[in-house]
ZALUM-566487 format. One record per residue (C-alpha): residue in three letters; x, y, z; residue number from 1. Coordinates in Angstrom, 3 decimals. Layout:
BEGIN
+------+----------+----------+----------+-----+
| type |        x |        y |        z | seq |
+------+----------+----------+----------+-----+
|  ALA |        X |        Y |        Z | NUM |
...
+------+----------+----------+----------+-----+
***
This chain:
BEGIN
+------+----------+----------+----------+-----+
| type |        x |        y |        z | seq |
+------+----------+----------+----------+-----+
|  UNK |  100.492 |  129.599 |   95.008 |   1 |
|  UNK |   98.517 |  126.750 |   93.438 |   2 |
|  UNK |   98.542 |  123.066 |   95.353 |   3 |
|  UNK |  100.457 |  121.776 |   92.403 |   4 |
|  UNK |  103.129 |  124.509 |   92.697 |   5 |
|  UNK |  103.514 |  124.009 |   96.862 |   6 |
|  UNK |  103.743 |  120.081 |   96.029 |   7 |
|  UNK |  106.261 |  120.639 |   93.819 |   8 |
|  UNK |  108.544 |  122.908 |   95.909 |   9 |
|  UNK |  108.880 |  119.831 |   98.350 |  10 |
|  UNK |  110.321 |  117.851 |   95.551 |  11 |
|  UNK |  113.470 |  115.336 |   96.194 |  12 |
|  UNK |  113.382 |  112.688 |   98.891 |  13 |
|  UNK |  110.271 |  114.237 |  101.348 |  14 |
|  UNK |  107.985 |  114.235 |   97.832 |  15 |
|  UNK |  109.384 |  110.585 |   96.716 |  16 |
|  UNK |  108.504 |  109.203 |  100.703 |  17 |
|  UNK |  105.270 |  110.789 |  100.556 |  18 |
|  UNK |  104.262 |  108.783 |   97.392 |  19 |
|  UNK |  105.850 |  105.630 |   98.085 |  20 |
|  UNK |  103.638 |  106.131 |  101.762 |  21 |
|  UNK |  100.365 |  106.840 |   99.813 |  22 |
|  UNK |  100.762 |  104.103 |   97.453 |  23 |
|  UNK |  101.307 |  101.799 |  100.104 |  24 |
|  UNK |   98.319 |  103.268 |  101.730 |  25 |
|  UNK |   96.384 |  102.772 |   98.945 |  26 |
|  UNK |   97.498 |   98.779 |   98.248 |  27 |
|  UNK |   96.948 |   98.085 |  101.927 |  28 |
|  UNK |   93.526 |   99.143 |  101.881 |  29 |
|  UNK |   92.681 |   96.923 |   98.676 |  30 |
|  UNK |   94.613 |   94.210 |  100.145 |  31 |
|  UNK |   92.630 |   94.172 |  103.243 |  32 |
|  UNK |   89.093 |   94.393 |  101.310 |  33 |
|  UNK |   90.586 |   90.772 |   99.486 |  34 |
|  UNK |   91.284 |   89.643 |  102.761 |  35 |
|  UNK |   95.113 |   89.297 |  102.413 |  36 |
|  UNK |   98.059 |   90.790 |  104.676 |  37 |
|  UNK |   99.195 |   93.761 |  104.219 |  38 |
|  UNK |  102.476 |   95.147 |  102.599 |  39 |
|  UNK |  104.722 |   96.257 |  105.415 |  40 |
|  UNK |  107.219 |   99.209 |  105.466 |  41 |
|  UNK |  110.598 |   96.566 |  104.734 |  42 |
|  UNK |  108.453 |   94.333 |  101.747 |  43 |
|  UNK |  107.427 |   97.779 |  100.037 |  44 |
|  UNK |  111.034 |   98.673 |  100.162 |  45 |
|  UNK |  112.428 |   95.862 |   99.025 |  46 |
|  UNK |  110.210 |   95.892 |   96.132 |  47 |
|  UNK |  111.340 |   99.336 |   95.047 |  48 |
|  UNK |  114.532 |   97.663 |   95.240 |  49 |
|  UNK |  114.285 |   95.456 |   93.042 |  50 |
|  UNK |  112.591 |   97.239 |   90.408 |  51 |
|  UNK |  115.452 |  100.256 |   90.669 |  52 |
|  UNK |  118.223 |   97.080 |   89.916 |  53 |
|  UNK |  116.301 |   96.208 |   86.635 |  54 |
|  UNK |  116.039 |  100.102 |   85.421 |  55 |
|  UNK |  119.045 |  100.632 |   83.605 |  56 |
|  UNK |  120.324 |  103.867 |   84.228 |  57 |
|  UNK |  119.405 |  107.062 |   81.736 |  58 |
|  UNK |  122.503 |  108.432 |   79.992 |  59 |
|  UNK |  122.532 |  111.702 |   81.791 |  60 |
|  UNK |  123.193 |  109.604 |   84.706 |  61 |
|  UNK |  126.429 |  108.191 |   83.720 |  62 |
|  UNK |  129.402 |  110.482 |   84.422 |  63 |
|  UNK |  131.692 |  111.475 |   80.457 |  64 |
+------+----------+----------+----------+-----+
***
């Protein structure tokens, strides 16, 4: 089985986490290099928040 194919398999909530902790990772490391504070668990949440509120929802998602 190829990486790709085992990543996939662990799709739904455990593979969104993952991301959202890589991401933050990532920023974190570029925010320290610029000498700012980093992003903590509760502001990168919040963000994701937000974002989801202004996404309007796809039509599959709305029940006929």
């Amino acid at each position: 089985m190829s990486v790709r194919e085992n990543l996939y398999r662990q799709f739904g909530p455990k593979l969104i986490e993952a991301l959202v902790m890589v991401v933050k990772d990532e920023i974190n490391i570029l925010r320290t290099k610029a000498g700012l504070a980093v992003r903590t668990d509760d502001q990168i949440g919040q963000a994701i928040i937000n974002k989801l509120e202004n996404i309007p929802n796809y039509d599959w998602m709305t029940p006929r």
